[in-house]
mmCIF file of the N, C-alpha and C atoms, coordinates in Angstrom:
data_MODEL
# 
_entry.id   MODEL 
# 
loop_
_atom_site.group_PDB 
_atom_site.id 
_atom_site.type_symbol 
_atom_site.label_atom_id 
_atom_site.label_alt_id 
_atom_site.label_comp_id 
_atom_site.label_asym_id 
_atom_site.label_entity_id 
_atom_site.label_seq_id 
_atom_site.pdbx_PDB_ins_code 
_atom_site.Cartn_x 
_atom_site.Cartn_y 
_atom_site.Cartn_z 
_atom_site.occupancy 
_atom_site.B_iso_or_equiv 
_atom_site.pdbx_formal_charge 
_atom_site.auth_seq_id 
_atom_site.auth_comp_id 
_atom_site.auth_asym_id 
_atom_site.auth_atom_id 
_atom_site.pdbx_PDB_model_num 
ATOM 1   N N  . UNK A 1 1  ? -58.523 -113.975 51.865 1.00 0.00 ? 1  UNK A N  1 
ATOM 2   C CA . UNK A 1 1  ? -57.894 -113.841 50.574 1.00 0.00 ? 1  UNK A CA 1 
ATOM 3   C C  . UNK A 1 1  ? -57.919 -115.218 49.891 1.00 0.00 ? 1  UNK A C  1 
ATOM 4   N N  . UNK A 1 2  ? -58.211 -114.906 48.380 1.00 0.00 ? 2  UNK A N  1 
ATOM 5   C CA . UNK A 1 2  ? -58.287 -116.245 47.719 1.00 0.00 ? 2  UNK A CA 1 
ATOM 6   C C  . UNK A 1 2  ? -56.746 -116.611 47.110 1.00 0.00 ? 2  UNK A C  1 
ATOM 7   N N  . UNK A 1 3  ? -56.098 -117.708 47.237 1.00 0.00 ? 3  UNK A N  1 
ATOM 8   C CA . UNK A 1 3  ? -55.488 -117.819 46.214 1.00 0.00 ? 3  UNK A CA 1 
ATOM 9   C C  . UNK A 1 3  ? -53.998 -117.817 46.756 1.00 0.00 ? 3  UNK A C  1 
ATOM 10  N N  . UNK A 1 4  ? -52.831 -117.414 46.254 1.00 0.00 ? 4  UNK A N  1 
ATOM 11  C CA . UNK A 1 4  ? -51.601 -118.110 47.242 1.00 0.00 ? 4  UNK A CA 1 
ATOM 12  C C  . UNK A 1 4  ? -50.984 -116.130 47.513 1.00 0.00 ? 4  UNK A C  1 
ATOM 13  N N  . UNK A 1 5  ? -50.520 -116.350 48.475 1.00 0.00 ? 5  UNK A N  1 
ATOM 14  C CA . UNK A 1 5  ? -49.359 -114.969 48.962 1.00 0.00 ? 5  UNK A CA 1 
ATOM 15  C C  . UNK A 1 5  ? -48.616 -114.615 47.903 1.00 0.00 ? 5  UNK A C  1 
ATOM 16  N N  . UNK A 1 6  ? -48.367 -113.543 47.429 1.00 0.00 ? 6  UNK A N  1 
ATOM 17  C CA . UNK A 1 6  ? -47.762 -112.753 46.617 1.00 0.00 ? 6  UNK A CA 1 
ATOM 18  C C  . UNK A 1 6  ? -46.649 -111.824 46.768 1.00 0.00 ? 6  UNK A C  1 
ATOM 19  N N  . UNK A 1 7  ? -46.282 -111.764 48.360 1.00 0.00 ? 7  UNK A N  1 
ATOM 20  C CA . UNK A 1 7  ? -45.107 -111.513 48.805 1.00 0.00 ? 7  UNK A CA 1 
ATOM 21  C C  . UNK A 1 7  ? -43.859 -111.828 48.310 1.00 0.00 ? 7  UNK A C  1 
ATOM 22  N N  . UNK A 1 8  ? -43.889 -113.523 48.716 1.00 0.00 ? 8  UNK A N  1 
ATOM 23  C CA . UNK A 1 8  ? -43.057 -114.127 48.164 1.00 0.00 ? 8  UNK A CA 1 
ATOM 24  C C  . UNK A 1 8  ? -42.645 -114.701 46.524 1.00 0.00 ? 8  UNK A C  1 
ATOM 25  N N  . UNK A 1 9  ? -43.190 -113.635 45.654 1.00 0.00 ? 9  UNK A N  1 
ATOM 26  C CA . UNK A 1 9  ? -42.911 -114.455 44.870 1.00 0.00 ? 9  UNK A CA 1 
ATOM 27  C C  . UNK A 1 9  ? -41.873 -112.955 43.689 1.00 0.00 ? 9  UNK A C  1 
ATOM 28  N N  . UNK A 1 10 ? -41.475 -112.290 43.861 1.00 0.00 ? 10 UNK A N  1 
ATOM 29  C CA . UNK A 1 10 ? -41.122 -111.071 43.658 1.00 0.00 ? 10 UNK A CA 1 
ATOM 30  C C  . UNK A 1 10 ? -39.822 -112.009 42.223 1.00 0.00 ? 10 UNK A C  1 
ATOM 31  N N  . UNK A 1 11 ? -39.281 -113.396 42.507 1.00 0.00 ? 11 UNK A N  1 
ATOM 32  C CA . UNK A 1 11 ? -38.669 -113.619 41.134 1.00 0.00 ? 11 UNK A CA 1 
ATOM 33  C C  . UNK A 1 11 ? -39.396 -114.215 40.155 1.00 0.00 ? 11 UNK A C  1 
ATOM 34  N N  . UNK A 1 12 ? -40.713 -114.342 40.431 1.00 0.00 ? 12 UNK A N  1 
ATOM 35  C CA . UNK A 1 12 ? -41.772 -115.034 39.135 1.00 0.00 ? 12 UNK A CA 1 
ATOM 36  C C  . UNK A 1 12 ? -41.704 -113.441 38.785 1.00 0.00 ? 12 UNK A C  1 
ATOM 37  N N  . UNK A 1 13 ? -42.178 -112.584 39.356 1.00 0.00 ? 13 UNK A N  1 
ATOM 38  C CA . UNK A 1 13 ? -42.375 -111.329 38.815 1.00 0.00 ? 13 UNK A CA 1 
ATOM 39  C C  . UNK A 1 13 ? -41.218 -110.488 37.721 1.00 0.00 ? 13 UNK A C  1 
ATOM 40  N N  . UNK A 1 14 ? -39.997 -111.145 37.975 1.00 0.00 ? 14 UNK A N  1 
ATOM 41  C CA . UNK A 1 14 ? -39.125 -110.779 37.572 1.00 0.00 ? 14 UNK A CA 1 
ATOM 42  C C  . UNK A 1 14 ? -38.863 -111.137 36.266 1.00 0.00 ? 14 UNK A C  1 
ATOM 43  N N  . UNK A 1 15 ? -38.989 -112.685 36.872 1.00 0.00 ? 15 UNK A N  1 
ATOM 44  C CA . UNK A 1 15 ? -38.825 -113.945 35.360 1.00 0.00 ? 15 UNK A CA 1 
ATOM 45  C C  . UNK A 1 15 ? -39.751 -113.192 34.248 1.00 0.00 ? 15 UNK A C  1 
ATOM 46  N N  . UNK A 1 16 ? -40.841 -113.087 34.687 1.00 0.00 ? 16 UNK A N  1 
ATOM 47  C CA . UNK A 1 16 ? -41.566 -112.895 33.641 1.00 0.00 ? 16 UNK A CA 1 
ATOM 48  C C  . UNK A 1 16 ? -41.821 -111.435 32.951 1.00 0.00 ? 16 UNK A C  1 
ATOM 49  N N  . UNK A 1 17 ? -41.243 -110.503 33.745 1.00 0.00 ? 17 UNK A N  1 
ATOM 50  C CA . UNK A 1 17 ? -40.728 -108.970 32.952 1.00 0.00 ? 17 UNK A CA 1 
ATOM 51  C C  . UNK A 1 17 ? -39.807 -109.540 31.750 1.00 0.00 ? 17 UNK A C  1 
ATOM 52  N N  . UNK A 1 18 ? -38.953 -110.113 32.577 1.00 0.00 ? 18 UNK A N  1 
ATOM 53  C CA . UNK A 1 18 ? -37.599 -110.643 31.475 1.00 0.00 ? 18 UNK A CA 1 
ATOM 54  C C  . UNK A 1 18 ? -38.264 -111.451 30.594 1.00 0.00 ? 18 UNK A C  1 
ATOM 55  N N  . UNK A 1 19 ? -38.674 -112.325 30.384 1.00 0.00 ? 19 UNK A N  1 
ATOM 56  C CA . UNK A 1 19 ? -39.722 -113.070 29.087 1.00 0.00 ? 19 UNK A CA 1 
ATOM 57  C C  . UNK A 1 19 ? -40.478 -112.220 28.143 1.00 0.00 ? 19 UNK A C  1 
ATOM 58  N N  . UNK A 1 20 ? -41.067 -111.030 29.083 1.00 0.00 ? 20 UNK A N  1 
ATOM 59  C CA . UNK A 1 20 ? -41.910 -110.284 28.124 1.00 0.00 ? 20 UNK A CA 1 
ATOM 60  C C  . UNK A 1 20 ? -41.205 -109.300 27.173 1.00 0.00 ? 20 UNK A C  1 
ATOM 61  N N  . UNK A 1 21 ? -39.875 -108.440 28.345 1.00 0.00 ? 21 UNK A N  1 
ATOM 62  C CA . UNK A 1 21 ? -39.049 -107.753 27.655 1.00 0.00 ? 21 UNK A CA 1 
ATOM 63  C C  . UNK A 1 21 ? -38.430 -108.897 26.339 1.00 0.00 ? 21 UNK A C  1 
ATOM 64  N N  . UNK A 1 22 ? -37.685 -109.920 26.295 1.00 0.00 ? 22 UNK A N  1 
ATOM 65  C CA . UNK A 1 22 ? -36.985 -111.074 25.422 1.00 0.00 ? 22 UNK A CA 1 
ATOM 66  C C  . UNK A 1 22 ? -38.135 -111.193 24.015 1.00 0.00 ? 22 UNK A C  1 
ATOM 67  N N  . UNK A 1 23 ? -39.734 -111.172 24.573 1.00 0.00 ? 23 UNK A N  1 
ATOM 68  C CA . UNK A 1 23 ? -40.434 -111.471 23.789 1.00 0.00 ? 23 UNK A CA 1 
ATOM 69  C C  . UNK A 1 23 ? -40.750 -109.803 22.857 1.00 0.00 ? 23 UNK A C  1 
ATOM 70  N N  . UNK A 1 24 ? -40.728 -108.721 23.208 1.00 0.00 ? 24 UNK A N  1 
ATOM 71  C CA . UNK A 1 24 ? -40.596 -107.713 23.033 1.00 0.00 ? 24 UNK A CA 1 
ATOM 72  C C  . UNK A 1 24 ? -39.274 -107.356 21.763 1.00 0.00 ? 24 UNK A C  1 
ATOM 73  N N  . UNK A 1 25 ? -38.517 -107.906 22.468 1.00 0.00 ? 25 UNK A N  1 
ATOM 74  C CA . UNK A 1 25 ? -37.258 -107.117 21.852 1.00 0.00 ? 25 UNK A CA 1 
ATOM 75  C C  . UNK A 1 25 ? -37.447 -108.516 20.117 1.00 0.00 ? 25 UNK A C  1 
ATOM 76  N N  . UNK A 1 26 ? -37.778 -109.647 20.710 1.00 0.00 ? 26 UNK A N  1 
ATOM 77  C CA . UNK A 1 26 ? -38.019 -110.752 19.334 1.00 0.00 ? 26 UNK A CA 1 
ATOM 78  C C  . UNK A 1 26 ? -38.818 -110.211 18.295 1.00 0.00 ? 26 UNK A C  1 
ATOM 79  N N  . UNK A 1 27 ? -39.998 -109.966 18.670 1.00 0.00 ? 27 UNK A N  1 
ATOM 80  C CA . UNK A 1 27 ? -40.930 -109.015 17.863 1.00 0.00 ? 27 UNK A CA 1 
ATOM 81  C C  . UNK A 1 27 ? -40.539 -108.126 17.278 1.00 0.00 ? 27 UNK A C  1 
ATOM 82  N N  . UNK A 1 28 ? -39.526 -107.065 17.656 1.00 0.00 ? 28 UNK A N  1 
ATOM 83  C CA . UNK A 1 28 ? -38.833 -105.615 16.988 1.00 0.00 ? 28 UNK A CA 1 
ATOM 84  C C  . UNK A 1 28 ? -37.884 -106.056 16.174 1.00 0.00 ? 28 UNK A C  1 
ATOM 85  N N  . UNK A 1 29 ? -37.301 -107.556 16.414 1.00 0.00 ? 29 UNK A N  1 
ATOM 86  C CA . UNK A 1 29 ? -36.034 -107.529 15.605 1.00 0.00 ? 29 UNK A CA 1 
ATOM 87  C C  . UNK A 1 29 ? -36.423 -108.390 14.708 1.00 0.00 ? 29 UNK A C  1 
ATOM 88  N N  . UNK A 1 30 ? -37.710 -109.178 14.736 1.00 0.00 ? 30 UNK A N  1 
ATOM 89  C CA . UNK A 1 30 ? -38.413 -109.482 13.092 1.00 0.00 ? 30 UNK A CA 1 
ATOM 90  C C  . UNK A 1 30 ? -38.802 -108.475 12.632 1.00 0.00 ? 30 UNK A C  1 
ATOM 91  N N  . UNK A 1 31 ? -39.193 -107.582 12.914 1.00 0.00 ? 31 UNK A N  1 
ATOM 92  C CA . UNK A 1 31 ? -40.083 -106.370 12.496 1.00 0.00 ? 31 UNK A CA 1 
ATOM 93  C C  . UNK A 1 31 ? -38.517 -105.461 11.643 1.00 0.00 ? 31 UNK A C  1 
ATOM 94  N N  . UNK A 1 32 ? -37.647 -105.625 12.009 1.00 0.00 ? 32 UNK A N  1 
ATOM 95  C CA . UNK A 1 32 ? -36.733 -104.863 11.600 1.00 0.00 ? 32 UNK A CA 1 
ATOM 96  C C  . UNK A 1 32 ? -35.652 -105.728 10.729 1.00 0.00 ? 32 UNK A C  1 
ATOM 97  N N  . UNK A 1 33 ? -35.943 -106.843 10.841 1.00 0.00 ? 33 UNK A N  1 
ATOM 98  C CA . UNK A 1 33 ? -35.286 -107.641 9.871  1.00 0.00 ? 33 UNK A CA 1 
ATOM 99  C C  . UNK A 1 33 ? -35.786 -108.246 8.223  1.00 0.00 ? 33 UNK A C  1 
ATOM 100 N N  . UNK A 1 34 ? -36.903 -108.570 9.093  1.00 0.00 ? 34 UNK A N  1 
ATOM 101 C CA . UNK A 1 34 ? -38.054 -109.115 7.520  1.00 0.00 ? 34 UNK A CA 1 
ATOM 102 C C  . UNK A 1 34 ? -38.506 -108.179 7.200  1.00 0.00 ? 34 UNK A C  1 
ATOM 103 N N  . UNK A 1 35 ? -39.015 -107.412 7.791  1.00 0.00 ? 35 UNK A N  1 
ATOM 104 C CA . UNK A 1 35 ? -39.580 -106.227 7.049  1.00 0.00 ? 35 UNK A CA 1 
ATOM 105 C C  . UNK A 1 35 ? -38.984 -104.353 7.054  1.00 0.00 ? 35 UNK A C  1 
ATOM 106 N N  . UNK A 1 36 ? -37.771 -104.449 6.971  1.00 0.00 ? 36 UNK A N  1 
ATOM 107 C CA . UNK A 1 36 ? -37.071 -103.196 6.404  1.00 0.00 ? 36 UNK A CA 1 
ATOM 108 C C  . UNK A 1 36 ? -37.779 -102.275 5.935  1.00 0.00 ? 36 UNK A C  1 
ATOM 109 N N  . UNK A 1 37 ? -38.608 -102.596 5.017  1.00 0.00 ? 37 UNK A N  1 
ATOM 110 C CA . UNK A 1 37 ? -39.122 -101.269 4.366  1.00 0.00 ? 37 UNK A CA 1 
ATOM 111 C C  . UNK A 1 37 ? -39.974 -100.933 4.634  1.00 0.00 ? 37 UNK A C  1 
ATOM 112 N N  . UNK A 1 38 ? -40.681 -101.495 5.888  1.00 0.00 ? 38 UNK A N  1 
ATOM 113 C CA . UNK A 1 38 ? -41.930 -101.008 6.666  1.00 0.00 ? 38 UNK A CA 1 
ATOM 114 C C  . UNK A 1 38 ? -41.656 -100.894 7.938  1.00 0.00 ? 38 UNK A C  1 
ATOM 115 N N  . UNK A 1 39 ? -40.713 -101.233 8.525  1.00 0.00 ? 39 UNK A N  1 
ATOM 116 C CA . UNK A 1 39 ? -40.250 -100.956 10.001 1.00 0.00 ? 39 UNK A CA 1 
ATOM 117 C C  . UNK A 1 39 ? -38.794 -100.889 10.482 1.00 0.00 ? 39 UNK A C  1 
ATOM 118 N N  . UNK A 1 40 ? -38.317 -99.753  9.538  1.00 0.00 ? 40 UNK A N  1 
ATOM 119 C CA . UNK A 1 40 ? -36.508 -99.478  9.538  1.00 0.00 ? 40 UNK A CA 1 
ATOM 120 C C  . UNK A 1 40 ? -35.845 -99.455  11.110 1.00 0.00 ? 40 UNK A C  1 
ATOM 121 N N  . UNK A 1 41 ? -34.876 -99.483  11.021 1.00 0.00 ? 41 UNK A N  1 
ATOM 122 C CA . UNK A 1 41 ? -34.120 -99.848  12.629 1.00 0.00 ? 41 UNK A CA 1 
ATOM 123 C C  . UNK A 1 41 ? -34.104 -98.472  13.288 1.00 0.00 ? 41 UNK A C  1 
ATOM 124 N N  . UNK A 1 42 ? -34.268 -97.265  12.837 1.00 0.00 ? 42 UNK A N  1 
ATOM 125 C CA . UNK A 1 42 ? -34.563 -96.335  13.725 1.00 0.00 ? 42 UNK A CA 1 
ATOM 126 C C  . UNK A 1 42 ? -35.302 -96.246  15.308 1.00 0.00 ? 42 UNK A C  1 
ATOM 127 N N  . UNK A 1 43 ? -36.989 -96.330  13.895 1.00 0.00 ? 43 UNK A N  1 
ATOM 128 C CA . UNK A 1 43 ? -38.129 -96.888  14.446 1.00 0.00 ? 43 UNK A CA 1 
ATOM 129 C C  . UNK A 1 43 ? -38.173 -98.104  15.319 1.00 0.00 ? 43 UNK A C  1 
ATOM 130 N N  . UNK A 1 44 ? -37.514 -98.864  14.934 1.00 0.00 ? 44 UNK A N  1 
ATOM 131 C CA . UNK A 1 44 ? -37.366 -100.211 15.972 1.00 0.00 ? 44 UNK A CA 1 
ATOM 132 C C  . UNK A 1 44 ? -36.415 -100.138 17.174 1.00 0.00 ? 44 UNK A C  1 
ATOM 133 N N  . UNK A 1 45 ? -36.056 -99.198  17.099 1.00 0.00 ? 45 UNK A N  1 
ATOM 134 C CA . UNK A 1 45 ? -34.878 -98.841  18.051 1.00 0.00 ? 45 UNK A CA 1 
ATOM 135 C C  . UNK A 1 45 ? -35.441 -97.761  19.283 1.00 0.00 ? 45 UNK A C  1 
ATOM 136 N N  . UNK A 1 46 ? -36.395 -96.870  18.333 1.00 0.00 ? 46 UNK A N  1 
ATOM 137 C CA . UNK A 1 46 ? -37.206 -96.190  19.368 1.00 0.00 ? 46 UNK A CA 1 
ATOM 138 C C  . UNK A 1 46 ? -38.630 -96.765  20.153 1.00 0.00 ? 46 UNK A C  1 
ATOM 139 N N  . UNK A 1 47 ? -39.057 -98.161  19.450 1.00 0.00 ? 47 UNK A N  1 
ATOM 140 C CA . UNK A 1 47 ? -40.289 -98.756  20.020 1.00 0.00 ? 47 UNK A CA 1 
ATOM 141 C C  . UNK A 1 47 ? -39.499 -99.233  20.862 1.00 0.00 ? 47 UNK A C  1 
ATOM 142 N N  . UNK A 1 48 ? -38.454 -99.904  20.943 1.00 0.00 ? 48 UNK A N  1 
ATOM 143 C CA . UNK A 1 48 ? -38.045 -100.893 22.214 1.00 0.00 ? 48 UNK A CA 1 
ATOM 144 C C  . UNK A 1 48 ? -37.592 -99.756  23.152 1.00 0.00 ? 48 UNK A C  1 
ATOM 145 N N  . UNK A 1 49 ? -37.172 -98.917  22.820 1.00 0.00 ? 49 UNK A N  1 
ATOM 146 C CA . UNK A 1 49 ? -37.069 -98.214  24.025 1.00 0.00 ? 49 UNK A CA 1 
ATOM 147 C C  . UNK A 1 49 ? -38.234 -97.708  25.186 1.00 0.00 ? 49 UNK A C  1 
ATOM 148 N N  . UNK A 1 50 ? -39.192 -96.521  24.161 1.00 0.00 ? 50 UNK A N  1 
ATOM 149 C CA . UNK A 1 50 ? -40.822 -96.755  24.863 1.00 0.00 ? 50 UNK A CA 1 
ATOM 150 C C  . UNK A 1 50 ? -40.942 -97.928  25.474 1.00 0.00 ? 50 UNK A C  1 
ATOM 151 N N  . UNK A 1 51 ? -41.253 -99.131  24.959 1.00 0.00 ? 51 UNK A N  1 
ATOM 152 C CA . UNK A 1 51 ? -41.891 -100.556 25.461 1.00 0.00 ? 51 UNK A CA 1 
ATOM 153 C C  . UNK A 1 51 ? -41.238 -100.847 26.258 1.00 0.00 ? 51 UNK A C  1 
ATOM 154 N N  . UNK A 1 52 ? -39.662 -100.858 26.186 1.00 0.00 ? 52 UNK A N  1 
ATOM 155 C CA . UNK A 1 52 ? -38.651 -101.201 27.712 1.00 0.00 ? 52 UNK A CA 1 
ATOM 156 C C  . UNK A 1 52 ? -39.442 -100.395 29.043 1.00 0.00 ? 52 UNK A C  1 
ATOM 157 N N  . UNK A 1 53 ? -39.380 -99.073  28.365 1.00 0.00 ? 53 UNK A N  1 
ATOM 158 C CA . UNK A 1 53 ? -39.878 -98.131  29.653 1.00 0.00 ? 53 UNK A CA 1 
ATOM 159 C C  . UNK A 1 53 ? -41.482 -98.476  30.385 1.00 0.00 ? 53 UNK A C  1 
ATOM 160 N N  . UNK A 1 54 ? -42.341 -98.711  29.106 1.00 0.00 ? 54 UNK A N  1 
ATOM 161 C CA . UNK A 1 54 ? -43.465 -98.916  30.016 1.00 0.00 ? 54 UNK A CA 1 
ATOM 162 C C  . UNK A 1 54 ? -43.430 -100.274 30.698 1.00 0.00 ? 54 UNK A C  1 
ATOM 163 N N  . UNK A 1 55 ? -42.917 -101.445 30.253 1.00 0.00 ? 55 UNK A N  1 
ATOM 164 C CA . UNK A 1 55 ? -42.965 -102.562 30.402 1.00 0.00 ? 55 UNK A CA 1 
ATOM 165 C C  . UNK A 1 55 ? -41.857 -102.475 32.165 1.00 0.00 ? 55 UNK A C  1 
ATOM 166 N N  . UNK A 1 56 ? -40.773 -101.877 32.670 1.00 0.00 ? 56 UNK A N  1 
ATOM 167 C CA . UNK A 1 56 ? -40.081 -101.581 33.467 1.00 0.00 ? 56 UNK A CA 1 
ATOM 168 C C  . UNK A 1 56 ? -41.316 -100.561 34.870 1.00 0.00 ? 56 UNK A C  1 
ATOM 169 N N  . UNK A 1 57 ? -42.048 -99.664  34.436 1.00 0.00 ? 57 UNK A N  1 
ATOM 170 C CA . UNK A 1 57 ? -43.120 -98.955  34.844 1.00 0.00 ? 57 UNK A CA 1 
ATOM 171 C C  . UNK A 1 57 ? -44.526 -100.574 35.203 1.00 0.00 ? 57 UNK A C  1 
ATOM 172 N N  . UNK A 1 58 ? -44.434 -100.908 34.710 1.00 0.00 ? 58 UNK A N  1 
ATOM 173 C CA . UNK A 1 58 ? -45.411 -101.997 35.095 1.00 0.00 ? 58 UNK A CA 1 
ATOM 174 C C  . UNK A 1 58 ? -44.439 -102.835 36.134 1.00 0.00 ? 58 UNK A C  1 
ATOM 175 N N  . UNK A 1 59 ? -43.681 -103.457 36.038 1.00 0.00 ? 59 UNK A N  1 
ATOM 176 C CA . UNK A 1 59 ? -43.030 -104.209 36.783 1.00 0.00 ? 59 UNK A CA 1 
ATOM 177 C C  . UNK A 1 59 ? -42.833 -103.254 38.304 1.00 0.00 ? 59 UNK A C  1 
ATOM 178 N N  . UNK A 1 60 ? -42.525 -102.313 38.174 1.00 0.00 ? 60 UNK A N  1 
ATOM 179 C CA . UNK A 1 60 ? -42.446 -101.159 39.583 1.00 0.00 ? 60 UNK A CA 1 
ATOM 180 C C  . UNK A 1 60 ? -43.445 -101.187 39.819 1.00 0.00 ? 60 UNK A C  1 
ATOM 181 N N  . UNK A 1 61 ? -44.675 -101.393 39.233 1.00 0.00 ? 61 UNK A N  1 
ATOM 182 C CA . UNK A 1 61 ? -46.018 -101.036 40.229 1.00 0.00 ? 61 UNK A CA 1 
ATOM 183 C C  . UNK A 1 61 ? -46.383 -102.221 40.468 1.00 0.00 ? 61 UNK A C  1 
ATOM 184 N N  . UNK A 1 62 ? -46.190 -103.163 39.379 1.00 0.00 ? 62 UNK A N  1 
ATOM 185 C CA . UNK A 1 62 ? -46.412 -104.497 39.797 1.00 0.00 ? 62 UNK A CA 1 
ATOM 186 C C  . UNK A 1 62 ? -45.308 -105.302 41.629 1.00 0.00 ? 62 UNK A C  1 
ATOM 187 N N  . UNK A 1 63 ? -44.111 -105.377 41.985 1.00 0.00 ? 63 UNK A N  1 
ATOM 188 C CA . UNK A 1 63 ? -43.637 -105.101 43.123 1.00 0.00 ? 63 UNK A CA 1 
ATOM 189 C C  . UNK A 1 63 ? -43.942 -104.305 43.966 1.00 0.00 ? 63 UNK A C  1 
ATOM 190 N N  . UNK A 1 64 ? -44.687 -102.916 43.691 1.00 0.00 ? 64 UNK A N  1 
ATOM 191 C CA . UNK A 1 64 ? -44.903 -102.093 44.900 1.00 0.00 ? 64 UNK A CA 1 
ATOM 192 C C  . UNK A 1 64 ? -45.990 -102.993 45.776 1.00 0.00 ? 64 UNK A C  1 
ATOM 193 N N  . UNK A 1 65 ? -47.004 -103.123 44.328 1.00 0.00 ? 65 UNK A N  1 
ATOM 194 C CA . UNK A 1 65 ? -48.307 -103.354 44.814 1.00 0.00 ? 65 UNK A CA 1 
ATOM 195 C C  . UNK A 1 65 ? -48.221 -105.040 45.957 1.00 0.00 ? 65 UNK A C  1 
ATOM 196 N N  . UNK A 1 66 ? -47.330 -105.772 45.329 1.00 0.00 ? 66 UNK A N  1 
ATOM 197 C CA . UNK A 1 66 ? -46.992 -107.218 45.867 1.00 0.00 ? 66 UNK A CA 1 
ATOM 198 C C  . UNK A 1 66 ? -46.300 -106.762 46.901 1.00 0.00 ? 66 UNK A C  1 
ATOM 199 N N  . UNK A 1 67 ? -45.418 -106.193 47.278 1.00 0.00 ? 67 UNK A N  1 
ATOM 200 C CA . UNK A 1 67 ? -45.115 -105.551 48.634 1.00 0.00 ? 67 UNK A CA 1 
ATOM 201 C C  . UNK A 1 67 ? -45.833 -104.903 49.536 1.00 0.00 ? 67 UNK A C  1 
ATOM 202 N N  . UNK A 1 68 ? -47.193 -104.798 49.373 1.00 0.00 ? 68 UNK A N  1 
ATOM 203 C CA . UNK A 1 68 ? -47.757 -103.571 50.506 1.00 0.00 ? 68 UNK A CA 1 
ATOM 204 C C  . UNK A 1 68 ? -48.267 -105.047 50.898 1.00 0.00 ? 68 UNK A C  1 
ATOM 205 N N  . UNK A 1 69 ? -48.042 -104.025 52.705 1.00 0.00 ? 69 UNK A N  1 
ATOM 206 C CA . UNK A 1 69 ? -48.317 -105.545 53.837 1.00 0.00 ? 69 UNK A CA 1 
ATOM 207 C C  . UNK A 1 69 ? -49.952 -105.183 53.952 1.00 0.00 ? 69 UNK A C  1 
ATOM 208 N N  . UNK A 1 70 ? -50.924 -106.356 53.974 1.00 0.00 ? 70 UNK A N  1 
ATOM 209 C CA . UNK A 1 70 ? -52.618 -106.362 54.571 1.00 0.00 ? 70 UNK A CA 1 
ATOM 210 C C  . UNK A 1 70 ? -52.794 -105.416 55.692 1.00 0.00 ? 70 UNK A C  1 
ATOM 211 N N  . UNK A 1 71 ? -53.915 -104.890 55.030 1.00 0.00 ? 71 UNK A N  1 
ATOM 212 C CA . UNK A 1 71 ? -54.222 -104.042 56.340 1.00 0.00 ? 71 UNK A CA 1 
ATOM 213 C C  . UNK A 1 71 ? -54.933 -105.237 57.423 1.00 0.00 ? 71 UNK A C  1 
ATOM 214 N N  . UNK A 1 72 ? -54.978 -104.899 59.002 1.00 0.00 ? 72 UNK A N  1 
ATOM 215 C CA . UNK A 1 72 ? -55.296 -105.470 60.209 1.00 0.00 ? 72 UNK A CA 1 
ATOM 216 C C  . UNK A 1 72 ? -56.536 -104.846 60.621 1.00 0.00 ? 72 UNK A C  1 
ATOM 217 N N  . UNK A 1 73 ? -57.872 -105.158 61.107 1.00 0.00 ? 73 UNK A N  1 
ATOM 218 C CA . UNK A 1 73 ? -58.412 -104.357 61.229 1.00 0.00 ? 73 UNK A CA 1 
ATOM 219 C C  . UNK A 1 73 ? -59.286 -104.997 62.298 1.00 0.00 ? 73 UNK A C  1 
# 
């Protein structure tokens, strides 16, 4: 294997859900602030939700996958 163990690193993985979600939710709340009449708080209320969910769905597969132990062979 190239490159460093991925076991251990399950709070970079974390950190950086949380950055993306932070960077996510920044994006919706310019989108819903400067521009009102093209992206009302409904709509912005229902993208962050979707995007929470897929972005939460990546992070679960992203840990599963960093958790499965090498196969021995």
């Amino acid at each position: 294997m190239i490159g460093r163990r991925v076991e251990n690193m399950r709070g970079i993985f974390v950190l950086g859900f949380i950055l993306c979600w932070v960077a996510t939710a920044g994006g919706i709340y310019v989108g819903v602030t400067v521009y009102p009449w093209a992206y009302p708080l409904p709509s912005g209320i229902y993208a962050l939700s979707v995007l929470t969910v897929i972005e939460v769905l990546g992070l679960i597969w992203i840990l599963k996958i960093a958790g499965e132990k090498p196969v021995r062979m």
